[in-house]
Each structure stands twice: as structure tokens, then as C-alpha cells.
Steps between C-alpha positions, in 0.01 A plus 500: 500500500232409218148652515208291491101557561281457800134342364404837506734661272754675764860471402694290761867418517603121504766396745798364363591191636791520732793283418685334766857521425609295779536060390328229753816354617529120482480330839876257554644306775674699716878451414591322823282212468514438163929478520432145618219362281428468088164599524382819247605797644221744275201423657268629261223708498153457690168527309495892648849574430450380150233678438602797631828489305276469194316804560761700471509444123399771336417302165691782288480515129867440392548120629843572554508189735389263282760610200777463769392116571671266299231308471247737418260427794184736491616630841211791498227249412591257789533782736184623448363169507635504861340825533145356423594223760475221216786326540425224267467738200868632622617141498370466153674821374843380665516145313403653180863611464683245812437200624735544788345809664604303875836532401509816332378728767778365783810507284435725159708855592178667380679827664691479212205449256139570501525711836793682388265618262178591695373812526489528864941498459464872405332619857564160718483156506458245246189284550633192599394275211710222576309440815162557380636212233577300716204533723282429249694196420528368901086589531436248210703257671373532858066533372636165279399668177657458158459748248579361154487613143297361190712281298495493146404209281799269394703616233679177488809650519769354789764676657813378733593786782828418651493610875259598719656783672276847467595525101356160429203507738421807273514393169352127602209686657457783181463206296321274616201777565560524096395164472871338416609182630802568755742291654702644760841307588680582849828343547446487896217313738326780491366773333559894562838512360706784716172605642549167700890451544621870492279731755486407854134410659517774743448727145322273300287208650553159303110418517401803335770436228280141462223634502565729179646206318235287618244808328744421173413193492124555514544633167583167332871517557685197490741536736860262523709483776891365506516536132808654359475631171891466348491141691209336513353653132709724278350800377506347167307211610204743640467631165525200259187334749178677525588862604455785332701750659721468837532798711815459662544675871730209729602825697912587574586283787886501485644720768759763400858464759698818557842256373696598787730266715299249766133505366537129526564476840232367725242717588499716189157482366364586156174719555352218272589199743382732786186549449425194290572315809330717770193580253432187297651245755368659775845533672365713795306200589723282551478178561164484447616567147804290382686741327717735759684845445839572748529828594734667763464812719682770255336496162595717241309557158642632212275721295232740501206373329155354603644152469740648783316631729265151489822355571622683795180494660478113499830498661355676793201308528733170471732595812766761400565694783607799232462556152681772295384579099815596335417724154812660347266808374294756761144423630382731196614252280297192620288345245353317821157612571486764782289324697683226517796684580278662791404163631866356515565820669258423780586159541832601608699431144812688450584663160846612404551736209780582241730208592514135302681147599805419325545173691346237783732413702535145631550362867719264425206169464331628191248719651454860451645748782532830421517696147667775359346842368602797328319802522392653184419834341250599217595656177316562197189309405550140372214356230229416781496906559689462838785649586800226416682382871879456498744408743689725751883415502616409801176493672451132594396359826342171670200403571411193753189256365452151503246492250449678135218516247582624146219680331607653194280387236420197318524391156335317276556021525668483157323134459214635232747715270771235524263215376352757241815637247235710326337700818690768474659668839702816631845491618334452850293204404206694484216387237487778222151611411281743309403732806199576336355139501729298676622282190836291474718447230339130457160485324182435736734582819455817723596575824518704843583584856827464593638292267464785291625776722749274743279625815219777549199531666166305520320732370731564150522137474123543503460715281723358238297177513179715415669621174642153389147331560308774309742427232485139462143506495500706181776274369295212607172628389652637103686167422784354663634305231520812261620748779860491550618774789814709394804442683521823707822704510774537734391694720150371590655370768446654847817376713 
């Protein structure tokens, strides 16, 4: 303990402040109830919670939490915004560096990130930064504030973004708070890209997905729905108009099929279709919604990602009596979150581990009845750091389902690249860029998010966006008809 002085001179010892090394746990339905409804399981935190949670910060000197956001959010400076109950000025902090802070605190695997690297990891828990993010986010929402930035003057400079997924919400958003003109194509009805047709309600509600587009387009975005770029305009055709630069970031929406015998019977899903339908088209409430989703009593998914677990837990909400995850790697091995593992665990989801289909069988009219697994064993790692699975001679068995969801990746719709011989690609259709500004091969063109790295996270997608924006401002800003980007090499690529 530190001395200090009385008014009178005498020496006294100044408490330290005791840190609580315990989280405020987030309030959730209970896992019986929510089995039978799509409404957001995380609750959220109250007013006290939140500012509890906040208080826990100790606002140390390293930042390490802000270095491991790929975004660079000023996490300390919001906190401790919390911590002088002005919530507006932590609003303000957050959309300096996001405009999707609603978003970001349900589904960014911050325990991966910024609270991986807090302080508190050494003794206890992490502060829960993704909650107080998202509190912050749903108080704005519920008072009916709106915290927004000061735009720049006009540059005169325009700029095409091609999707609206989290990548191009980023870069339209950087921009246009740098005073650029930007035009933001989405090739669906409506924007949000995978935000809107690729995780379920019950994770991420669809109004507060709107309402951070909606915030977007406060900023003087012009925004373009059921506009296909490689169909309705060519690339080319952006750039010989009136645009500067085009950040490209259409997302990877082509699902990935294991090639095995039957995965066209009936009742094999793509993850893709799945959730498009029960997310976007509002399956689960059908008819009141015209677009339907069939699903039978045995559902099995294949994979073990985030994309998943979304899926198996839609199946039970939509009327399977079980639901099995089959992964052909161990639990340890799960790039799904682990709390979304947890919560398919208490909704009553199965996982089975080392074994892989080989085949669906049929029952006899087209439709899916059973399939057949190996089990697998793990060898030395592969070049994703995890141990490589291979098959067990011999070891096959059967497996009775009537329904099957594939979800093992997507890549990236080869329209852009196929109409543009001079956007160069990888040998998985991936868009090759600069990783240090998110430049193509083809002059005045950048781009991000998936289409970039075939499928990651929100947050990366994010972050990539951030990069490629700060970039094409200085491009934009020093010239553009006398800079010409280099064509990256080979490996810029992130596949």
C-alpha cells in the first residue's frame, strides 16, 4: 500500500482498491423454454450489471485489450466512460473505430481477442467487454439516442462498395465519415449480408442488424438493393463511370459438399440453403412467411464450426425431436465458439467425435434415411495447426437420420473474377490482395471479408475493411489517376 498525508502532515496508508475477479454473468433463457422459440437467448446486461462489470476494469497501462481487437476499439477509454456512468461518451468512443458495435458485442469471439488479452486473465476472469459493447450499443437503442461522428467536408471523390455484409458496412461507413461519396451495392432485398441470411435470430436479432445499417446510412451512404455486380454492372463498368475506387467484399456464399455418394438426395441441406431459408425467409414462421424449410425428427449436421452449431440449434427449435453434430476431430479441435458449443449442449444437441460420413443412404423415394460413418483417428498436425483426421479401416457403421445439413465452409460466387480476367484469384477463388492495404491486382480495386479469406469471422472481416478504407482514402486523397496499386504477390491471399 502507498503512503499519503492526513491535512496535518501524518503519514497514512491508501487502500488499494480490491479487484473483483469474479465476471457479472449474463442473464439467458433458461434452456427449456427457449428449445421452442427464436427469440435471443443472451439477455444482456441491466444498467447495474453493466456497470458493475465495468468496474472491474482496472484501466492498466499496457492496453493489451485494445492491441488484441482487430479493429482497434479504445476498449479502456469506453470502459471507463462506463465507469463515470456517461454512456454517451462510451458510445462515442465505440463508433470511432465500428459502426456495428450491436452486432459486435453478441457474436465477435472477443474470448479469443481483446479479453484473451486482459489483465484480469492472469488472476481470473476477463472483463466481459463484449457485453459491456453491446450494452452500450442496446442502451442507445432503447433511450432512442444516436451517437454520430463529424463528417468531413466532400472530397469529391466516389466510391462503389460491393456488399453489405460486415466488410462493406465497414469500409462504406470509414468513408463516408472521410467525406467520400459511397455507393454500397447488395445483391439481395436487403442489406446485412451474412449478418442477415447466415446467423439465426435467436443469436443475432434481425432489427438490430437494421438498425446498424440504417446508422450507415445516416452517414450519406447510398445504399442498392438486388443489384448484382458481375450481372447487372461489370466491375469494369463501375470504374469507367464516376467511381474512383471499388472496394470489393460480395462475401463467399457457395457452400463446400463433402463429394460423397447421396448428398443429392432429398433432405440433404447445404448449411447455406439452411439458414438462408430459416433466417432471411423466416422459415420458422411459416406460413406467415412464404418461404418454408422441411425438416424431419433425426437431423444430423456435419461440421464443427459456429455456422454449425447455428445450424443444429435451428433444427431443434424447428421440430427435430434429436439432433446429433458430427465433427471428425475431438471437442478440442472445434473452431466453434465455446459458448455456443455450451448452449447446443443444453438444448439437448448431440455431438459425435472422431467419425465422418462416407455416404447418405437413400430409402428407396429419393429421400435421405440413414448415412454411413467411419470413425477416425488424429495424426500429425495438418496446415490449420490441428491434428490431421484419417480413417479407421474397417471401422464403418450406420447411422439412422432423415434429415442432413452440410456445414463445411463456403467459398467465394466466382461471378466478379469470371467477368474480370485481370482480378487476379487463388486456386480457391479467393481475391489476392496486399494484406497490408487490402489492394487487388486491378488498379483502383481493393477488397475484404470473406471473399478474401473463403469464410472467417465478423470481426476479421471487420477489421480488414478498416485497413482497405484507410487506404483508399490516401489513394483517393494523393491522386487517383497517378496512383496505380501494385499487383500483390501470391501469397497475399488468405484461403
Amino acid at each position: 500500500m502507498s503512503e499519503t498525508k492526513d491535512p496535518k502532515g501524518s503519514p497514512q496508508k491508501k487502500e488499494k482498491k480490491k479487484i473483483n475477479l469474479n465476471r457479472v454473468e449474463m442473464p439467458k433463457q433458461d434452456e427449456v423454454t427457449r428449445r421452442s422459440n427464436f427469440n435471443e437467448v443472451a439477455q444482456g446486461y441491466t444498467y447495474e450489471m453493466a456497470m458493475e462489470e465495468a468496474g472491474r476494469c482496472i484501466q492498466c497501462k499496457s492496453r493489451n485489450c485494445q492491441q488484441g481487437c482487430p479493429v482497434n476499439i479504445d476498449i479502456p477509454d469506453f470502459i471507463k466512460a462506463l465507469q463515470d456512468g456517461d454512456i454517451g461518451r462510451a458510445s462515442r468512443i465505440l463508433k470511432a473505430k465500428t459502426s456495428l458495435p450491436g452486432v459486435c458485442g453478441r457474436v465477435c469471439p472477443q474470448e479469443l481477442q481483446c479479453e484473451r488479452a486482459c489483465t484480469l486473465n492472469k488472476k481470473g476472469a476477463p472483463i466481459a467487454i463484449g457485453r459491456l459493447e453491446r450494452f452500450i450499443a442496446d442502451w442507445e437503442r432503447e433511450q432512442g439516442a444516436s451517437t454520430t461522428p463529424e463528417i468531413a467536408a466532400p472530397t469529391g471523390k466516389k466510391v462503389a462498395v460491393v456488399g453489405s455484409g460486415p466488410s462493406g458496412l465497414t469500409v462504406a461507413s470509414d468513408l463516408a465519415i472521410r467525406g467520400h461519396e459511397v455507393v454500397l451495392f447488395e445483391a439481395l432485398h436487403v442489406a446485412g449480408g451474412v449478418l442477415m441470411y447466415g446467423i439465426p435470430e435467436f443469436r443475432l436479432p434481425k432489427d438490430i442488424v437494421q438498425r446498424e445499417v440504417r446508422y450507415v446510412q445516416s452517414l450519406g451512404v447510398d445504399l442498392r438493393l438486388n443489384t448484382v455486380i458481375g450481372i447487372n454492372y461489370s466491375l469494369d463498368e463501375l470504374l469507367n463511370t464516376d467511381y474512383h475506387a471499388v472496394y470489393l467484399a460480395p462475401g463467399a456464399g457457395l457452400p463446400k459438399f463433402m463429394g460423397v455418394a447421396g448428398e443429392n438426395l432429398n433432405m440433404v441441406y447445404s448449411a447455406n440453403e439452411f439458414l438462408t431459408r430459416t433466417n432471411l425467409m423466416k422459415a420458422y414462421l411459416y406460413p406467415e412467411y412464404a418461404t418454408p424449410v422441411k425438416m424431419g425428427k433425426r437431423v444430423a449436421v456435419i461440421g464443427g464450426g459456429n455456422v454449425a452449431m447455428d445450424s443444429a440449434r435451428c433444427a431443434v427449435r424447428l421440430g427435430a425431436q434429436e439432433v446429433y453434430v458430427i465433427y471428425r476431430r475431438t471437442r478440442a479441435e472445434m473452431p466453434a465458439r465455446l459458448e455456443e458449443v455450451e448452449n447446443a449442449e443444453e438444448e439437448g444437441i448431440e455431438f459425435h467425435f472422431l467419425c465422418n460420413p462416407t455416404a447418405f443412404l437413400s430409402d428407396g423415394r429419393n429421400n435421405v434415411a440413414a448415412m454411413e460413418l467411419v470413425r477416425m483417428q488424429l495424426t500429425e498436425p495438418d496446415e490449420s495447426g490441428r491434428r490431421r483426421p484419417v480413417p479407421i479401416k474397417g471401422s464403418e457403421y450406420i447411422m439412422d437420420v432423415d434429415t442432413v445439413v452440410v456445414s463445411l465452409g463456403t467459398s467465394p460466387n466466382p461471378l466478379i473474377p469470371a467477368t474480370t480476367p485481370d482480378l487476379e484469384v487463388t486456386r480457391w477463388g479467393t481475391v489476392v490482395v496486399d494484406k497490408k492495404t487490402g489492394r487487388t491486382s486491378k488498379a483502383r480495386v481493393w477488397a475484404g471479408g470473406d471473399i478474401v479469406s473463403g469464410g472467417a469471422t465478423v470481426i476479421s472481416a471487420m477489421g480488414e475493411g478498416r485497413i482497405a478504407a484507410a487506404a483508399m482514402h490516401d489513394f483517393l486523397m494523393n491522386g487517383h489517376k497517378k496512383i496505380i496499386p501494385p499487383s500483390p504477390s501470391k501469397d497475399g491471399g488468405d484461403a
